[in-house]
N, C-alpha and C positions, 0 to 999 in steps of 0.2 A: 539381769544375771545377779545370783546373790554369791557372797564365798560363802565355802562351806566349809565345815571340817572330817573329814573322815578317822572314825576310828575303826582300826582292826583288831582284833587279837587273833593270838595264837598260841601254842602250849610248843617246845621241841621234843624233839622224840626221845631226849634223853638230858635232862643237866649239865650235862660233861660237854653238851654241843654250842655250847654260849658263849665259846670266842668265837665260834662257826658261823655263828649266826651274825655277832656283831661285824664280821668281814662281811657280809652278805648284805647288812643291814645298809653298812657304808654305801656299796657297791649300788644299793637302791637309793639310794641319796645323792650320791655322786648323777646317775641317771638322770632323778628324776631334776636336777638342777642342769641338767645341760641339754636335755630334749624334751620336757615335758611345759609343752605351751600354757599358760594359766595355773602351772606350779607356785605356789608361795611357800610352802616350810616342812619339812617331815622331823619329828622329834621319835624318840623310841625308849622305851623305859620296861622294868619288868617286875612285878611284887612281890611279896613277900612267898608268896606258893606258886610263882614260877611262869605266871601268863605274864605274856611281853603285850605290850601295849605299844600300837606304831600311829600316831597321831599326826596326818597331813593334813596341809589348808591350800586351797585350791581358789581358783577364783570363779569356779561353778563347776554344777555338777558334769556338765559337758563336756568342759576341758578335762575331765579324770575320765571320762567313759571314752574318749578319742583313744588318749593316750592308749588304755588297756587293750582300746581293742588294735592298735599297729604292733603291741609286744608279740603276737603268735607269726607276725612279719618276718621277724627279726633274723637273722641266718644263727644266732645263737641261743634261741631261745630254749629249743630243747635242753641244749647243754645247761644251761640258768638253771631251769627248769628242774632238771635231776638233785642239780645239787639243792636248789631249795627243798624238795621233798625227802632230800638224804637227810636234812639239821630240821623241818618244820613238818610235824606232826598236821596234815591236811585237814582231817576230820575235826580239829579243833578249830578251823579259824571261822573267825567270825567277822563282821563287818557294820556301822551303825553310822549311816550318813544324816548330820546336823546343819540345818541352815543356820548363817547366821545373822543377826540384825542388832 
């Protein structure tokens, strides 16, 4: 097993929605440190024209492909779910998984 890092991006559906998103961002942080097996780090950041960048380190690609797939489990996940699609623009996100050595 190698760590990897994942980066995502994503655009919000409007500027105005970036404290929305930063409570969101947390709330995925907080998560992924308290249930997510093989989790090591998630940072977030956003440039200058407005793509947020969420940058996690995992300790293989496995341990991220579990996790995601028990979130559709979850007894709250629709509700999650809504509100991530109320603050993040869908058709923008993107995803680029990096081994690393």
């Amino acid at each position: 097993m190698a760590d990897i890092k994942i980066i995502a991006t994503l655009q919000l559906n409007s500027p105005d929605l970036l404290e929305d998103w930063k409570h969101i961002s947390a709330d995925i942080s907080a998560d992924l440190q308290a249930n997510a097996k093989g989790f090591v780090s998630r940072e977030s950041g956003i440039d200058e024209g407005g793509m947020i960048y969420c940058i996690l380190q995992w300790n293989s690609i496995q341990d991220s492909e579990v996790f995601m797939q028990t979130l559709p489990m979850r007894p709250d996940f629709m509700e999650k779910m809504a509100e991530f699609s109320r603050v993040v623009n869908m058709q923008t996100m993107s995803k680029k998984i990096i081994e690393l050595f």
